[in-house]
C-alpha positions as CSV (number, residue, x, y, z in Angstrom):
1,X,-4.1,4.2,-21.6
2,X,-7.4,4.6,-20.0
3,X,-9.3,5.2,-23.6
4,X,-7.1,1.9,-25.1
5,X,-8.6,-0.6,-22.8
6,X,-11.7,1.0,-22.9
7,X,-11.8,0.6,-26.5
8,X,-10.7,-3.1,-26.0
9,X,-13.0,-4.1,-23.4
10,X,-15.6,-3.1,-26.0
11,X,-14.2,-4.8,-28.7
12,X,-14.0,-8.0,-27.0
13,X,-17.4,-7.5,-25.5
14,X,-19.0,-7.1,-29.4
15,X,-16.8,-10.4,-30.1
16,X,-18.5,-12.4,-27.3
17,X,-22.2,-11.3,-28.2
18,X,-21.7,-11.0,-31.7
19,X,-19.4,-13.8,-32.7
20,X,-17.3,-13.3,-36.2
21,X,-15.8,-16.6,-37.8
22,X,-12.4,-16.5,-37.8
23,X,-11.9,-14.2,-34.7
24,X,-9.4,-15.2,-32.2
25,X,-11.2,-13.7,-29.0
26,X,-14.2,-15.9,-30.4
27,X,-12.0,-18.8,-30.4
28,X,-11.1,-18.3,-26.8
29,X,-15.0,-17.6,-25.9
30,X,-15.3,-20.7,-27.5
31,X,-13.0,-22.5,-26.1
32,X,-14.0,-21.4,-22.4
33,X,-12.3,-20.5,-19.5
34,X,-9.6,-23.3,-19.2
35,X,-8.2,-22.1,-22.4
36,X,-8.7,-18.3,-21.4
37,X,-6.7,-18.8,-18.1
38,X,-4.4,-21.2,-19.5
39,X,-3.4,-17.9,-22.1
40,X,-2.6,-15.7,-19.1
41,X,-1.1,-18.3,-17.5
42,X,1.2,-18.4,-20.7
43,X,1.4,-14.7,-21.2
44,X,2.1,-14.0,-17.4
45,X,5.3,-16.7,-17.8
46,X,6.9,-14.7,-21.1
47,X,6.1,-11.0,-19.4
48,X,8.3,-12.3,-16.3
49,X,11.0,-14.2,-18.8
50,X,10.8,-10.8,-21.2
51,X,11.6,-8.8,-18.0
52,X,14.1,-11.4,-16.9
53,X,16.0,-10.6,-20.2
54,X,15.5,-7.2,-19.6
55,X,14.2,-6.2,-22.7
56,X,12.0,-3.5,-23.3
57,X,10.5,-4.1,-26.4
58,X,9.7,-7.7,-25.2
59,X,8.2,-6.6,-22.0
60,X,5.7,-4.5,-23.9
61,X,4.8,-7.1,-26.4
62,X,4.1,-9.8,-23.7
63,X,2.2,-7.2,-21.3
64,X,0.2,-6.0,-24.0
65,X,-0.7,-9.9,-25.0
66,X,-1.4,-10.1,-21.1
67,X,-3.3,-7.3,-20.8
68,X,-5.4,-8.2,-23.8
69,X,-6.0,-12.2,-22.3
70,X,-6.8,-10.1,-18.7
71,X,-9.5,-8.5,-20.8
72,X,-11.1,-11.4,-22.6
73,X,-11.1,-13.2,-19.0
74,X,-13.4,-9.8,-17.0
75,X,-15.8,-10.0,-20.8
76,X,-16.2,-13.8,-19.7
77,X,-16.9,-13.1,-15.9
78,X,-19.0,-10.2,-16.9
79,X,-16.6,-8.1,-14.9
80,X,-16.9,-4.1,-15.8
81,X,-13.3,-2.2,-16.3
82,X,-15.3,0.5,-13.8
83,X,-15.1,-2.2,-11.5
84,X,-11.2,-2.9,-11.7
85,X,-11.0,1.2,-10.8
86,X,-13.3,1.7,-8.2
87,X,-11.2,-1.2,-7.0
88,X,-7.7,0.1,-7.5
89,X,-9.0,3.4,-6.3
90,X,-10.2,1.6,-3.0
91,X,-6.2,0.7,-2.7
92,X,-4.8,4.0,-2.8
């Protein structure tokens, strides 16, 4: 999972610094962070109806979504993945 959001983070960090036309994650740099937070907001609200519903295949789909929005949001705040697990690591 690690290598996956790695792979993301980077992505989404080559979409905010070199903007493609016609990229979603551009759209939502664009757009700002009201719009950014008002996805996660969004995606937070199906991942708890998808797990309300208890299915599976809707719980990944809406996570993934949620985890990709989580994403765009650290790229905007110029927050590091490294810093997300030295944090979690802190927890144990």
């Amino acid at each position: 999972m690690n290598e996956i959001l790695n792979e993301l983070y980077k992505v989404v960090y080559d979409r905010k610094n070199n903007p493609k036309e016609g990229s979603y994650t551009c759209y939502l740099f664009d757009k700002g962070l009201d719009k950014i937070l008002k996805k996660i907001g969004e995606e937070a609200s199906e991942t708890i109806i998808a797990a309300k519903n208890d299915s599976k295949d809707q719980i990944i789909y809406e996570v993934s979504d949620l985890l990709y929005h989580l994403v765009v949001l650290l790229v905007e705040k110029e927050i590091t993945l490294e810093q997300i697990e030295e944090e979690l690591k802190n927890r144990r």
